[in-house]
C-alpha positions in Angstrom: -24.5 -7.3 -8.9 -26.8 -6.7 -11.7 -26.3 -9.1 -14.5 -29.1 -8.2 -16.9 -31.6 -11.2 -18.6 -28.4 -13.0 -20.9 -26.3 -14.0 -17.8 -22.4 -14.5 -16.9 -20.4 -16.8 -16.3 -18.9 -18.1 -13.3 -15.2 -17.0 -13.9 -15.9 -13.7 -15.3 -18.0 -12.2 -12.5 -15.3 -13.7 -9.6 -13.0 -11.1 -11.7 -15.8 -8.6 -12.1 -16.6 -8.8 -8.6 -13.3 -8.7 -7.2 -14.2 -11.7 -5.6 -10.2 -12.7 -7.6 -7.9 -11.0 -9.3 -7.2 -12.9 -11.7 -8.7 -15.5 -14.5 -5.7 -18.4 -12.8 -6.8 -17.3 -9.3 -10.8 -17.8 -10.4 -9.6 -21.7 -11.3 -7.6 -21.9 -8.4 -10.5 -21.2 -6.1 -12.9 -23.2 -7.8 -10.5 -26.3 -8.1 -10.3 -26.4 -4.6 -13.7 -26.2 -3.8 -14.3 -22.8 -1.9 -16.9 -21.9 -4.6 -20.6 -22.3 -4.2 -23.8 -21.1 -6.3 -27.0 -21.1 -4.2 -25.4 -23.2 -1.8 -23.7 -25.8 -3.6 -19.9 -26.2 -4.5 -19.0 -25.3 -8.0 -15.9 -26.4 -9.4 -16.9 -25.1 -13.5 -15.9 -21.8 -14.5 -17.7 -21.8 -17.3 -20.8 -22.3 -15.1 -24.1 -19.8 -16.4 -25.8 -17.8 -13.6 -28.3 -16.1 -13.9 -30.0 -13.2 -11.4 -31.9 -14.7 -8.4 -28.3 -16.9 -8.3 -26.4 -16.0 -5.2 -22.4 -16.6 -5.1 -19.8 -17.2 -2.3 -15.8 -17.4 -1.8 -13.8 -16.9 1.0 -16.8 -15.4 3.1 -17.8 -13.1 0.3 -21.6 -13.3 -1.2 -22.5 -11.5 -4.1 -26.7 -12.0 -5.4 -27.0 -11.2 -9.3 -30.0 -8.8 -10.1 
């Protein structure tokens, strides 16, 4: 997913992605833990990525550009 030089952050592109439907289903994911960014859990939302960052849930990757 291309992301461009400023970033997102971790909540908005789970919606963007369809990765979750919904804003209360991104928190639900990440408060229990099925969340990682380049390989490590992430429980923050609010989290920056940037491209080079990859993303999974629920066997889903996405790799921003």
């Amino acid at each position: 997913m291309q992301v461009g030089t400023a970033g997102i952050r971790l909540g908005q592109l789970l919606k963007l992605a369809n990765l979750v439907d919904t804003g209360g289903a991104a928190k639900q994911v990440l408060e229990a833990g099925e969340v990682t960014v380049n390989g490590r859990t992430e429980l923050r939302r609010g989290a920056q990525l940037k491209p080079g960052d990859v993303v999974a849930v629920q066997g889903h990757k996405v790799r921003l550009t």
